[in-house]
GUFI-231643 format. One record per residue (C-alpha): residue in one letter; chain; residue number from 1; x negated, y negated, z. Coordinates in Angstrom, 2 decimals. Example, Ala and Ser with C-alpha at 12.3 -4.5 7.8 and 13.67 -1.06 7.14 Angstrom:
<atoms>
{atom A, A, 1, {-12.30, 4.50, 7.80}}
{atom S, A, 2, {-13.67, 1.06, 7.14}}
</atoms>
This chain:
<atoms>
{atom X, A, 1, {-78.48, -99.34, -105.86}}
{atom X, A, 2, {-78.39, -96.87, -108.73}}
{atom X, A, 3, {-80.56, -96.19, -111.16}}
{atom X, A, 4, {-80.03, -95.17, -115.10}}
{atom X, A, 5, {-82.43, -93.44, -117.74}}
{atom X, A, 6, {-82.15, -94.86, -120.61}}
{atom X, A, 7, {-83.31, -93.05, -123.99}}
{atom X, A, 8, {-86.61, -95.41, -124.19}}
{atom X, A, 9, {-87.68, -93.59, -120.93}}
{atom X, A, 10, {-86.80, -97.22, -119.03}}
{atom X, A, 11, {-85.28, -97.53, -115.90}}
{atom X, A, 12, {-82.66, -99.68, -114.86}}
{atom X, A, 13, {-81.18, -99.92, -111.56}}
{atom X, A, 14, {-77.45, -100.73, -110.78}}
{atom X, A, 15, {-74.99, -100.54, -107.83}}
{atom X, A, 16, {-71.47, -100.22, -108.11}}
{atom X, A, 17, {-68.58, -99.06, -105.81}}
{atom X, A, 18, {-66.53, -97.96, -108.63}}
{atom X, A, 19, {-69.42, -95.53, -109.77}}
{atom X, A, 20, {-68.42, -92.09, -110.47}}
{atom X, A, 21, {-71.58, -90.30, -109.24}}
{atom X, A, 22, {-72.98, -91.27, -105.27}}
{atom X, A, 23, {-76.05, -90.41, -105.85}}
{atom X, A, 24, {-78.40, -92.98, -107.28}}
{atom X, A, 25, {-82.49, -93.14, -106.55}}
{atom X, A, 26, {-84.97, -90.68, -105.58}}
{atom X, A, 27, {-85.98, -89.14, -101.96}}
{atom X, A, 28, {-88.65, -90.80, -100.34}}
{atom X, A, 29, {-91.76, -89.11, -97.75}}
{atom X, A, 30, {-89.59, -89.64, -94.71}}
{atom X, A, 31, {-86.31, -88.12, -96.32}}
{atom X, A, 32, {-87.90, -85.07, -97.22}}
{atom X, A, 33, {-90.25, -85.06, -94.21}}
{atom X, A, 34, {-87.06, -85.25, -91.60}}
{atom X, A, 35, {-84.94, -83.06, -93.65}}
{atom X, A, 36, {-87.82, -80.14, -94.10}}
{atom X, A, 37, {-88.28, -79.98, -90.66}}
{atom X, A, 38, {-84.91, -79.39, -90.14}}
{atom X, A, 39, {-85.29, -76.84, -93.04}}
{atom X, A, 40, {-88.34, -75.07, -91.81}}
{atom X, A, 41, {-86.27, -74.72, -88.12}}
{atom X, A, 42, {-83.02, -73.44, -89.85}}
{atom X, A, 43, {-85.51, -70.71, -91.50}}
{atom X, A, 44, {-86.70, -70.10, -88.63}}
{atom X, A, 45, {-83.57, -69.19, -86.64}}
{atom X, A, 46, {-82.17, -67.12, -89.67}}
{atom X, A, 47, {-84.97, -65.25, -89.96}}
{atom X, A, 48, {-84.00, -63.32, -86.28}}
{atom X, A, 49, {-82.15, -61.19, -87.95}}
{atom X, A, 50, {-82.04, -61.52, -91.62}}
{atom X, A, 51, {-83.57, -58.18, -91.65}}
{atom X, A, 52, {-80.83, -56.21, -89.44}}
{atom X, A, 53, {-78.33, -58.24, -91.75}}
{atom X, A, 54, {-80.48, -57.33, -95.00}}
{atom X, A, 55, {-80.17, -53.49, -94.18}}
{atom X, A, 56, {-76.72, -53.74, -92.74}}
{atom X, A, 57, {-75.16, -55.83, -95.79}}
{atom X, A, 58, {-73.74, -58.08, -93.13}}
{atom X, A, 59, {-71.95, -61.57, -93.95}}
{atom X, A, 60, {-74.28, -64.03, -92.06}}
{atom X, A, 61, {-71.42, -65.94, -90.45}}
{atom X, A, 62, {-73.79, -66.83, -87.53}}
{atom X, A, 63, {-76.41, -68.05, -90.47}}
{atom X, A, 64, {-73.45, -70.32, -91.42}}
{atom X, A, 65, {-72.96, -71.90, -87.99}}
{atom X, A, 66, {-76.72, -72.74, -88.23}}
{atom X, A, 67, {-76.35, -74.46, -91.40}}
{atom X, A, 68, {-73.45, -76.25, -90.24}}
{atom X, A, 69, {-75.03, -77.07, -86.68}}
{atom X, A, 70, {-78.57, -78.31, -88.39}}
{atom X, A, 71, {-76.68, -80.80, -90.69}}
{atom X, A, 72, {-77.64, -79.52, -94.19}}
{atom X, A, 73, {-74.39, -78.97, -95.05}}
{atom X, A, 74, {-73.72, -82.75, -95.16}}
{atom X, A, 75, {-76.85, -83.68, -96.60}}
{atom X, A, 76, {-75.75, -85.01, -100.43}}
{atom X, A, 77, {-72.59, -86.85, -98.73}}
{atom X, A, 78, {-73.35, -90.65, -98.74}}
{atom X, A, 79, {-73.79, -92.41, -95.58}}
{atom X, A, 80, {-70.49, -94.55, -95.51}}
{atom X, A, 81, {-68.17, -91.07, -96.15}}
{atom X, A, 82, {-70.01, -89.02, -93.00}}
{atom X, A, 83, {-72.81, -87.45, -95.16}}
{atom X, A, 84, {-76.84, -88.02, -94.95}}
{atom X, A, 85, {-76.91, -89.81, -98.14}}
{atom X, A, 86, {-79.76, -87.43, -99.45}}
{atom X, A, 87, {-80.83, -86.36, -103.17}}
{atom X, A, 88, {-80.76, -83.03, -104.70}}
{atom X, A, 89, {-84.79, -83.31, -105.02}}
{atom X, A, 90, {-84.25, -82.45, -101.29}}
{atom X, A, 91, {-81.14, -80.18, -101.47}}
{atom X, A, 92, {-83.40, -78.00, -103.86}}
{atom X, A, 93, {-86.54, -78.14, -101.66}}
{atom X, A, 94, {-84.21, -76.83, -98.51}}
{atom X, A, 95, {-83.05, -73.76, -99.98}}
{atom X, A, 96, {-86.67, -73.09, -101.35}}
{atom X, A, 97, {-87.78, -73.48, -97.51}}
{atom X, A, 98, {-85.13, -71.36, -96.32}}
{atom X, A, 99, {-85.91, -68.58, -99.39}}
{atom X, A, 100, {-88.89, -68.16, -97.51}}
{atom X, A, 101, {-87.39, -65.82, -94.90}}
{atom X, A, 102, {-84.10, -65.67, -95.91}}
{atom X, A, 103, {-82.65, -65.92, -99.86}}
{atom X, A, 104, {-79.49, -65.18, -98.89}}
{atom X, A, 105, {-78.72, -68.02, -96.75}}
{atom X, A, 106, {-80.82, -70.48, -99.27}}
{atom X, A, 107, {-78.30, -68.81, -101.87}}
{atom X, A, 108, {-75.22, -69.80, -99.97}}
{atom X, A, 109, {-76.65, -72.89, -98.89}}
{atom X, A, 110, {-77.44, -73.95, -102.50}}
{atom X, A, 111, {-73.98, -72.75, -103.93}}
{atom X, A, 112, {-72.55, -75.14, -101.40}}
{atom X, A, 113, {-74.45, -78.21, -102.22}}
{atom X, A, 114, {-73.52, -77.14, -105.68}}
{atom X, A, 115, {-69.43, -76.74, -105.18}}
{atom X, A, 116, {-69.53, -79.28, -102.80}}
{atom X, A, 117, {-70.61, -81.96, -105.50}}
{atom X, A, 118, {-67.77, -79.96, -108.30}}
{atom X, A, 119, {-65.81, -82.58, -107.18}}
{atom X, A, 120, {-68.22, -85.38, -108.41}}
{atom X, A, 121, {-68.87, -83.77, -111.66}}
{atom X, A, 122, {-65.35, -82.29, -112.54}}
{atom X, A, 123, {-63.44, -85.39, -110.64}}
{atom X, A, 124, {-63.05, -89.08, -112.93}}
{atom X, A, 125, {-61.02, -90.27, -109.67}}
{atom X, A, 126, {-63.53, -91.75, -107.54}}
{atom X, A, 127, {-60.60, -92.10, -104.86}}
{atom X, A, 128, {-59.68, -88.53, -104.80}}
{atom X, A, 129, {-63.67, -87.63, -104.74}}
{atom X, A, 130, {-63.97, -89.69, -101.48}}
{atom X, A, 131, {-61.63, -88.35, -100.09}}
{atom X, A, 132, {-62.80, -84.44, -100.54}}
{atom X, A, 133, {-66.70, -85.77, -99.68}}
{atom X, A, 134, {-64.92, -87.51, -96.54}}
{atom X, A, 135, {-63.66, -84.64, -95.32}}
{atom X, A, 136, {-65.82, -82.43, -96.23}}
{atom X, A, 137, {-68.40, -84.19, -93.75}}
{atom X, A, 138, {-65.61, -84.22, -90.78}}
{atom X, A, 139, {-65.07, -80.72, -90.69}}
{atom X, A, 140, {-68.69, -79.44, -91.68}}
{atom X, A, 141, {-66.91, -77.46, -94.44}}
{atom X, A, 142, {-69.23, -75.54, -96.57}}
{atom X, A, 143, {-68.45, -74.61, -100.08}}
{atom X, A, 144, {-67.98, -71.39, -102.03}}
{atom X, A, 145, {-66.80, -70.37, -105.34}}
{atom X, A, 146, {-65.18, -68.05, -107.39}}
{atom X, A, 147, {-66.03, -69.31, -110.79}}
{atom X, A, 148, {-67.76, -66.21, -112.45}}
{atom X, A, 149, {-66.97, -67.15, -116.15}}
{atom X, A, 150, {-67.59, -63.25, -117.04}}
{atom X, A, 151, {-65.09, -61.89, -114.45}}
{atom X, A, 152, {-61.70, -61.05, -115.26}}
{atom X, A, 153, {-59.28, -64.68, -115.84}}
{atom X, A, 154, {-57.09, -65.53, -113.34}}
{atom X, A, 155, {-52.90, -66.55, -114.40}}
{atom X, A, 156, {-52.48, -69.65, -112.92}}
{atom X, A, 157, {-48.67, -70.55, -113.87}}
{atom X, A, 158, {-46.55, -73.98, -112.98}}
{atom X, A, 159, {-44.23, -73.53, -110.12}}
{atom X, A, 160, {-42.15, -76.15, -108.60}}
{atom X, A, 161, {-44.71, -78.75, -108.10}}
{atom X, A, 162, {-48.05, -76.87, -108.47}}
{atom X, A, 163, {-49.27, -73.71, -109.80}}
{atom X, A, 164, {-49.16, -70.14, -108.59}}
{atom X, A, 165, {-52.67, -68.29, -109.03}}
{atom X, A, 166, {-52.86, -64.26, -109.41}}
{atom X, A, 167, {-55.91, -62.70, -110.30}}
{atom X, A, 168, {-59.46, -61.42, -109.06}}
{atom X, A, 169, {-63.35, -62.66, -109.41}}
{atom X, A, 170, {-66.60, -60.63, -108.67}}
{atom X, A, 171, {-69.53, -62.01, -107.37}}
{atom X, A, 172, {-67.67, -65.00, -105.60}}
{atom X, A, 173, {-70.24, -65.72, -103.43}}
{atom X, A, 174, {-69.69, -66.67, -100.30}}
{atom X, A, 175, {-66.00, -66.85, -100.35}}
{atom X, A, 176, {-66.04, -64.96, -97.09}}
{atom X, A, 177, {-68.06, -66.96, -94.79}}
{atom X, A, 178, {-67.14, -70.14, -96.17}}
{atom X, A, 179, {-64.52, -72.37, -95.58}}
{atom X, A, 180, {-63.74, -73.85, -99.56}}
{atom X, A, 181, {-63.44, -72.32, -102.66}}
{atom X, A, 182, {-63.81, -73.88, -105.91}}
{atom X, A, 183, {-62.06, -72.11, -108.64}}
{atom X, A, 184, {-61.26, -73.16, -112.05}}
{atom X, A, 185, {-58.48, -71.61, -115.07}}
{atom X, A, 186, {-56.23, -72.35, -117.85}}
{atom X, A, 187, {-52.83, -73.95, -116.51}}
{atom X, A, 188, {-49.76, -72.81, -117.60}}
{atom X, A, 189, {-47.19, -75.10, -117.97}}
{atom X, A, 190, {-46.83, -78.05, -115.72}}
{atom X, A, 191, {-48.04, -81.63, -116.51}}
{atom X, A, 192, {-51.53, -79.87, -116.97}}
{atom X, A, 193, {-50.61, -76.77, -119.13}}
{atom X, A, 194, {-53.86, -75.58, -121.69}}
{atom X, A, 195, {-56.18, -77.91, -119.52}}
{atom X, A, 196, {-58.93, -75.89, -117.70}}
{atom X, A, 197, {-58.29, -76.92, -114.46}}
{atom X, A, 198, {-60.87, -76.97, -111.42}}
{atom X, A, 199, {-59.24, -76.80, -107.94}}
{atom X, A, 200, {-60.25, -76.43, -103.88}}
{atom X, A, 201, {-58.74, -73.69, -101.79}}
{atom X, A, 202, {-58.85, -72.64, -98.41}}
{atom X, A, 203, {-61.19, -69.60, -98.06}}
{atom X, A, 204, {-58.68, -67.97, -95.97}}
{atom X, A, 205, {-55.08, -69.57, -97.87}}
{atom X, A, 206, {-52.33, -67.09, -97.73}}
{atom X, A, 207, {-52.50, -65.08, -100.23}}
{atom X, A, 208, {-56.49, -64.33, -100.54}}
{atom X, A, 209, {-57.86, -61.40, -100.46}}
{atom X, A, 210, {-61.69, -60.32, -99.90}}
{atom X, A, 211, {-62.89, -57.41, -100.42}}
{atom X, A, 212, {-66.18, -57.21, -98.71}}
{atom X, A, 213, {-67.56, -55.02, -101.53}}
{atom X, A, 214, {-71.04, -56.53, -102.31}}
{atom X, A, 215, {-73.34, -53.24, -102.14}}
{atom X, A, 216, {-76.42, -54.05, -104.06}}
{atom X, A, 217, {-80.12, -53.73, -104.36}}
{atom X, A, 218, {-80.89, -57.15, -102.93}}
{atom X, A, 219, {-79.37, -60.16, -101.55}}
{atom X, A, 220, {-77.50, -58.48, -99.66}}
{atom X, A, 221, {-76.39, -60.46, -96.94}}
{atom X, A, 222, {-75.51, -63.24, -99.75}}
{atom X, A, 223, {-71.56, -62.45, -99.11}}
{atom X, A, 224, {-71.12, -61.82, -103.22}}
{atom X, A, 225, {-67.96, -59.99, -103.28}}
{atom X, A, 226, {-65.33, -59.93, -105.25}}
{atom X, A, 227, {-61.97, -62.05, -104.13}}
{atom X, A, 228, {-58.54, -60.99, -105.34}}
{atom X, A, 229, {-55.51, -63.81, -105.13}}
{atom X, A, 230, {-52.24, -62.33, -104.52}}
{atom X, A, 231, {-49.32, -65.34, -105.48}}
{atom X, A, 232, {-51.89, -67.96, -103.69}}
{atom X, A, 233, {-50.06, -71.40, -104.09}}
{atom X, A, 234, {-52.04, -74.31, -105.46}}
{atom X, A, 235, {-50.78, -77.80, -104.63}}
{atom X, A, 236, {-51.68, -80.68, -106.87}}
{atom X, A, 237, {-53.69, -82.06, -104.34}}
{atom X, A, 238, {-55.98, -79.18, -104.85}}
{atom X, A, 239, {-56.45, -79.69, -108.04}}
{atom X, A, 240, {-59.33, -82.50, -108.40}}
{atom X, A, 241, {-60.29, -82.80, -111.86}}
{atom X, A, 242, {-60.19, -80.67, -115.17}}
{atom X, A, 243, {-63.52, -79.66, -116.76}}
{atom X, A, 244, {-63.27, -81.71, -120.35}}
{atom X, A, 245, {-66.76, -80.66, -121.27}}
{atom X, A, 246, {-68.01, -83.99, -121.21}}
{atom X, A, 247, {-72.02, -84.11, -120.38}}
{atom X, A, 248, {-71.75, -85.62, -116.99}}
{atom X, A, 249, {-69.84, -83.03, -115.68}}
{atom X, A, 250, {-71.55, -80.22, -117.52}}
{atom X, A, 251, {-74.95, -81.09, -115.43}}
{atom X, A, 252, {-73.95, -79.17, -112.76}}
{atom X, A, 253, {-75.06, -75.97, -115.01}}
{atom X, A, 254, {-78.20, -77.18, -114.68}}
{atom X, A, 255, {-77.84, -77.66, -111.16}}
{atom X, A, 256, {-77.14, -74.27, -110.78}}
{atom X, A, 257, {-79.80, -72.72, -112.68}}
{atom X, A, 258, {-82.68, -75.82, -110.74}}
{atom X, A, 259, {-81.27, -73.85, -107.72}}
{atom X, A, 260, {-82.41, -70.66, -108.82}}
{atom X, A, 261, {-85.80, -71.90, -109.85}}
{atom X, A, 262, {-86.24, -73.08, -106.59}}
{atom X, A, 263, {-84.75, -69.81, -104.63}}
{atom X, A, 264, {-86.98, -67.91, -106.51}}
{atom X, A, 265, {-90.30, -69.81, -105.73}}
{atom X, A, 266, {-89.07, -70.20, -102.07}}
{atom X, A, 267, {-89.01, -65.90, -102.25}}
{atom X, A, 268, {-92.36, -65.78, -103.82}}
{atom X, A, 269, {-94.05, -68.22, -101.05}}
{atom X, A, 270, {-92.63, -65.96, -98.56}}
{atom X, A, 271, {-93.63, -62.82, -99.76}}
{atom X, A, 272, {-97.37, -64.08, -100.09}}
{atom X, A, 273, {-97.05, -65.49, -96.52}}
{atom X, A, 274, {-96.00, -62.32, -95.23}}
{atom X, A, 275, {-98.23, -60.10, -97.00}}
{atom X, A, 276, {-101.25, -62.64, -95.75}}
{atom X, A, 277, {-100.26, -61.73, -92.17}}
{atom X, A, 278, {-99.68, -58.12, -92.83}}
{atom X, A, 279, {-103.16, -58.10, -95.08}}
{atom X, A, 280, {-105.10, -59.91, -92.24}}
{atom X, A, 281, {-104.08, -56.89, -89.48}}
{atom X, A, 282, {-105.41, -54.20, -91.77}}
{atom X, A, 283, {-108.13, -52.62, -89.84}}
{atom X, A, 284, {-111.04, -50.81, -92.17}}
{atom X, A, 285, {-111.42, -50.96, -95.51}}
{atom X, A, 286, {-111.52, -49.23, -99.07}}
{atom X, A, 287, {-114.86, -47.07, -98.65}}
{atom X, A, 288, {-116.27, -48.17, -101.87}}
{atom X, A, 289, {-115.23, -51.76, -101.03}}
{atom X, A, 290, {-118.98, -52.13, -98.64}}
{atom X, A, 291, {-117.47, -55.00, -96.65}}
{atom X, A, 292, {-115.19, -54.22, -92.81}}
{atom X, A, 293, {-112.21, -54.79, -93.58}}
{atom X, A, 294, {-109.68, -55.29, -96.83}}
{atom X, A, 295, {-109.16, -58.93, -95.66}}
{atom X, A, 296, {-112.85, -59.39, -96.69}}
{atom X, A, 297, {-112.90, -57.27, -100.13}}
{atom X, A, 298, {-113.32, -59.50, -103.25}}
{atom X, A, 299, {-110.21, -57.46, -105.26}}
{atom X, A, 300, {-107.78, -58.38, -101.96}}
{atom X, A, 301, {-109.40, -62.15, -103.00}}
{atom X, A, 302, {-108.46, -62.27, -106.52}}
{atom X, A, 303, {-104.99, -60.61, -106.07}}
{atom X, A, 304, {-104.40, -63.12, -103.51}}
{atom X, A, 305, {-106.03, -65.88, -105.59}}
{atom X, A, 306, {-103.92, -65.26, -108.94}}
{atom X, A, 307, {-100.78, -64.50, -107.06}}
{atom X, A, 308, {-101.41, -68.06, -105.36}}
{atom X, A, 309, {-102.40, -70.06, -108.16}}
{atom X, A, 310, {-99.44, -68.94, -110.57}}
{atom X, A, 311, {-97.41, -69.42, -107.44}}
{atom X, A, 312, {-98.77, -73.38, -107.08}}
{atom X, A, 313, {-98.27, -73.82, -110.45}}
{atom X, A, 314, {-94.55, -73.04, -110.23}}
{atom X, A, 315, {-94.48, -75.36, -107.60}}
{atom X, A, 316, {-95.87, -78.40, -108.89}}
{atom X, A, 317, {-93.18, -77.94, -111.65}}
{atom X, A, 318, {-90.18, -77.32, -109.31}}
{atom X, A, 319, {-91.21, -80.59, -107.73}}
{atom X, A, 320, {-91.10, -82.44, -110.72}}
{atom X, A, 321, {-87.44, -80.77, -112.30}}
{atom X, A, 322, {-86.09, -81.46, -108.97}}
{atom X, A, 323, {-86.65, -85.37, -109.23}}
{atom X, A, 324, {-85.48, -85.53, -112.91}}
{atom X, A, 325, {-82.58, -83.88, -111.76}}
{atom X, A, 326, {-81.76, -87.12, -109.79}}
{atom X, A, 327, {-82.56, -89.39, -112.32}}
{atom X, A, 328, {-79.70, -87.47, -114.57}}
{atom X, A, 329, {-76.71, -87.37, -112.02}}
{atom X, A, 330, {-77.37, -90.66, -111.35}}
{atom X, A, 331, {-76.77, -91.55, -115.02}}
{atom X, A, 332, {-73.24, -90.67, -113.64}}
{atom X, A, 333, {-70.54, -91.23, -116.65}}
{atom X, A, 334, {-73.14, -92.71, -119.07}}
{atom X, A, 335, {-74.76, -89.51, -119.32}}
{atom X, A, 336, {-74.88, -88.97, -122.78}}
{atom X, A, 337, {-76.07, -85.15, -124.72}}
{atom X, A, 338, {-79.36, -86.39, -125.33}}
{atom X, A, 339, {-79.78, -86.23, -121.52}}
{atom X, A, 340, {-77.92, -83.40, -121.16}}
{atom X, A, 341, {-80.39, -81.64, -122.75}}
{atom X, A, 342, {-82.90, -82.86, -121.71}}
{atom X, A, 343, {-82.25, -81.87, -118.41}}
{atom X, A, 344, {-81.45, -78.74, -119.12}}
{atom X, A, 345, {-84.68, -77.60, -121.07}}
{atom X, A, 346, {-86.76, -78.57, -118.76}}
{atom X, A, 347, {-84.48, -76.56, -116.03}}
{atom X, A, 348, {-84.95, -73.89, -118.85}}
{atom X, A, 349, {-89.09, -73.64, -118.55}}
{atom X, A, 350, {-88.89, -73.72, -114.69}}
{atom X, A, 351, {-86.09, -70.69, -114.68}}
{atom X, A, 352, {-88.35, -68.86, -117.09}}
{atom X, A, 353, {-91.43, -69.46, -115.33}}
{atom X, A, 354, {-90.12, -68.58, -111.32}}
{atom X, A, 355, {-88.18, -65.66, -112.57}}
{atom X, A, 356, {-91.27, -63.91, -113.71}}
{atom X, A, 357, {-93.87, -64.96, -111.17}}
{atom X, A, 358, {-91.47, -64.43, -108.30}}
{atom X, A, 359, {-90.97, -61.21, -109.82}}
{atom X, A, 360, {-94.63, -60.32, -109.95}}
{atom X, A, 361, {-95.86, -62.19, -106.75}}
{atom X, A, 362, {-93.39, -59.94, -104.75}}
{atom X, A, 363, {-93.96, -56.56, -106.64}}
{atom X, A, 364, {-97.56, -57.24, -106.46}}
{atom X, A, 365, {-98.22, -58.39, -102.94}}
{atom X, A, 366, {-97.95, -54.49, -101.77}}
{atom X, A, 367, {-101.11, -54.17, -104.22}}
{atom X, A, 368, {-103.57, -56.15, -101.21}}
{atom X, A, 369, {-101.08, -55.46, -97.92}}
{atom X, A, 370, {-101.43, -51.74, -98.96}}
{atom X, A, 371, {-99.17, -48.56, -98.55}}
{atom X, A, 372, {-98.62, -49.33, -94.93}}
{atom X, A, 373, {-96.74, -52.94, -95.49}}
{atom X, A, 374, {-94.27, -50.72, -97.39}}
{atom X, A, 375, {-92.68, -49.64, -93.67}}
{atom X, A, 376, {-88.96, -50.88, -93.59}}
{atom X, A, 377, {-89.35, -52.56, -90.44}}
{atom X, A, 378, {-91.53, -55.02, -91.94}}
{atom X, A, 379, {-89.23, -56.26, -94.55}}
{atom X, A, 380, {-91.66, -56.84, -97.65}}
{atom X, A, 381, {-89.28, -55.15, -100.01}}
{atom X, A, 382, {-86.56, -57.47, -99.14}}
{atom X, A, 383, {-88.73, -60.12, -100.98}}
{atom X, A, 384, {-88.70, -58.10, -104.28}}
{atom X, A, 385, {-85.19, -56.55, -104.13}}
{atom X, A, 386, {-83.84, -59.88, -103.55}}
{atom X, A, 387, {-85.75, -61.26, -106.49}}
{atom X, A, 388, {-84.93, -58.33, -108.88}}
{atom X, A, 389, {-81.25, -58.71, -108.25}}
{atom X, A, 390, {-80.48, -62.38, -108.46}}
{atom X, A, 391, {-83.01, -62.84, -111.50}}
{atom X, A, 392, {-80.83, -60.83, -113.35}}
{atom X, A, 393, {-78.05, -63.22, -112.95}}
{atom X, A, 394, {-78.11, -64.27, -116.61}}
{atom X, A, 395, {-80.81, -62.85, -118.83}}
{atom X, A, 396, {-83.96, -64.78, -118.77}}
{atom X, A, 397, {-84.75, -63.71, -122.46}}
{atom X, A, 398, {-82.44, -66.19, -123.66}}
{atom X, A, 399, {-83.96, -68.98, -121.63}}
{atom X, A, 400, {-87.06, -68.08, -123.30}}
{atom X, A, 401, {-85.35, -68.34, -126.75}}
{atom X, A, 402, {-83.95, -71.34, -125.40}}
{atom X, A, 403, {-87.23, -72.92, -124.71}}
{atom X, A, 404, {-88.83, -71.72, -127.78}}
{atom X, A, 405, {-85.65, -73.06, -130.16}}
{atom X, A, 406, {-85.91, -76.08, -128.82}}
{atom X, A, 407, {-89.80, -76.44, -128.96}}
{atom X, A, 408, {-89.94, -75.82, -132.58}}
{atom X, A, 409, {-86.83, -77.01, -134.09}}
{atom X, A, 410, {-85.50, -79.03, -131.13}}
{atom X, A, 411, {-82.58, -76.79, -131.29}}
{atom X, A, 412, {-79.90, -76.68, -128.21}}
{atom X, A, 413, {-77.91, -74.35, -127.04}}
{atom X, A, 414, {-73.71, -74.52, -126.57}}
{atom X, A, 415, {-73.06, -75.80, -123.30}}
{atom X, A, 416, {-71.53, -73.01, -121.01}}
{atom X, A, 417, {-72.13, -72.00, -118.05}}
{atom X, A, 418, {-74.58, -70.31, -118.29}}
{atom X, A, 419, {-76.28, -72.91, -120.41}}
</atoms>
């Protein structure tokens, strides 16, 4: 059964084979119950060393093996291709679990369910899309990218029967570690030539080269370097669908930018539930305070209690985004720009709003665990540098235009990527 949103705000519920998008309701208690157990163990088990691989700038290949071990990986594949048959109200929760002690892996996790579905929204052929999703679930594959619009363009010329692709991207996250990479370019020549093109390579296809040369402030065990492609042949098989602009397969921007909400409330929960434990073993107390100890002092209380409360606020709108998000893919090639946008302002408000508490929750949290939580060992940092560096992925003043715009006018921005 699937379900459409009309304009009136009515829903109507449908089933069809022949339906471009799988996914079609919402999650129920029991889907997100099993699946954030599974979450909450996968955390756990990253989170052995996430730290050593933090400090290290390691490529969390073992992290991947989890994720493909636990099942996440196929958790938006419908039941009858191999998959879970889950929504991406729970793929978002997930990597907000797993942000908690590790926003790397969430990252790459995320980007996968993400990449992974490319071949919903960029593929008309529901055949061909099967067939990828079908797969996909057989071999565990998880999905990368190297589709940073602001990187350098790649050539992609016709040759024989397919295309020959030269070039590099930065931040193509994941690439390493994964075992697809979605990739997308003007074709030249061919049956295809001056169509953007979106196509699936092997991580590792002759030809591919990666540099390993993510060094940053945070996120560092995300994998995010660049990729260069030496004369890397693409067959038309890889090639499943051509991004035409149309609004179904421009929700996956949204997508993107729901996962980073998400992410960045997942660090933000973390950070206060480390600094709790960290605050709770402070022996003594401020002298002026006149209570034992700084887990009883009233300032450690209202830190704590705004921190929390702008934290639960985020929350309760994450949850919501998340299940519009399903009502909009399911909407599948009816989508229309009306929903389009509607989707993607209220993505907007949550990307403005977790970017700037997660930013303050984890900058602040030192404020009440105090100058000794600052020891490396402990890891609280990793909660802000993490932050700090992916929230500058695009610039979150625009959003805030964005939201504004629309508020007053009911303006909309150009659908990019970005958008």
């Amino acid at each position: 059964m699937g379900k459409v949103l009309t304009q009136s705000g009515d829903v109507v519920y449908f089933r069809s084979m022949n339906a471009r998008s799988p996914w079609y309701g919402n999650a129920d208690a029991s889907e997100i119950e099993r699946w954030s157990a599974v979450a909450t163990e996968v955390a756990g088990k990253v989170a052995v060393d996430a730290l050593e691989r933090d400090q290290g700038s390691i490529p969390p290949f073992t992290a991947m093996q989890i994720l493909r071990d636990s099942g996440l990986v196929n958790l938006l594949v419908p039941i009858e291709l191999g998959g879970a048959g889950g929504h991406w109200e729970t793929a978002f929760l997930m990597t907000r679990i797993i942000a908690r002690t590790d926003a790397s892996v969430a990252q790459l996790l995320g980007y996968h369910y993400v990449n992974q579905a490319c071949v919903v929204f960029y593929g008309p052929d529901v055949d061909k899309q099967r067939q990828w999703l079908r797969r996909s679930a057989e071999n565990n594959w998880i999905w990368s990218d190297a589709f940073n619009p602001v990187s350098p363009d790649l050539d992609i010329v016709a040759e024989g029967e397919g295309y020959r692709l030269t070039g590099m991207k930065r931040f193509a996250t994941g690439s390493q570690v994964s075992d697809i990479v979605i990739c997308g370019g003007i074709a030249q020549g061919g049956e295809l030539d001056g169509q953007m093109i979106v196509f699936a390579l092997d991580s590792h296809r002759a030809g591919m080269e990666h540099l390993d040369d993510w060094n940053h402030l945070g996120q560092r065990s995300s994998d995010s370097g660049s990729v260069k492609f030496n004369d890397v042949h693409i067959a038309l098989d890889d090639i499943f669908g051509t991004d035409s602009g149309e609004p179904f397969s421009s929700v996956v921007t949204p997508g993107v930018q729901l996962l980073f909400g998400n992410i960045y409330l997942g660090i933000a929960e973390g950070a206060l539930e480390l600094a709790k434990t960290l605050t709770l073993a402070r022996p003594n107390s401020w002298f002026l305070s006149g209570v034992d100890r700084y887990s009883e002092d009233p300032i450690t209380h209202r830190v704590f209690g705004e921190l929390v409360a702008q934290t639960v606020a985020v929350e309760a709108l994450a949850d919501r985004v998340n299940r519009q998000f399903d009502d909009v893919v399911a909407l599948s090639g009816a989508t229309t720009d009306e929903d389009r946008a509607r989707i993607e302002i209220a993505v907007a408000q949550l990307k403005v709003i977790s970017s700037d508490v997660g930013v303050e929750v984890s900058n602040r949290v030192f404020e009440v665990a105090g100058a000794s939580a600052t020891k490396l060992s402990y890891g609280l940092d990793v909660y802000w540098r993490n932050i700090r560096t992916h929230s500058l992925h695009d610039p979150v003043d625009y959003k805030k235009i964005e939201v504004g715009a629309h508020y007053l006018t009911g303006a909309i921005q150009p659908i990019s990527l970005y958008t």
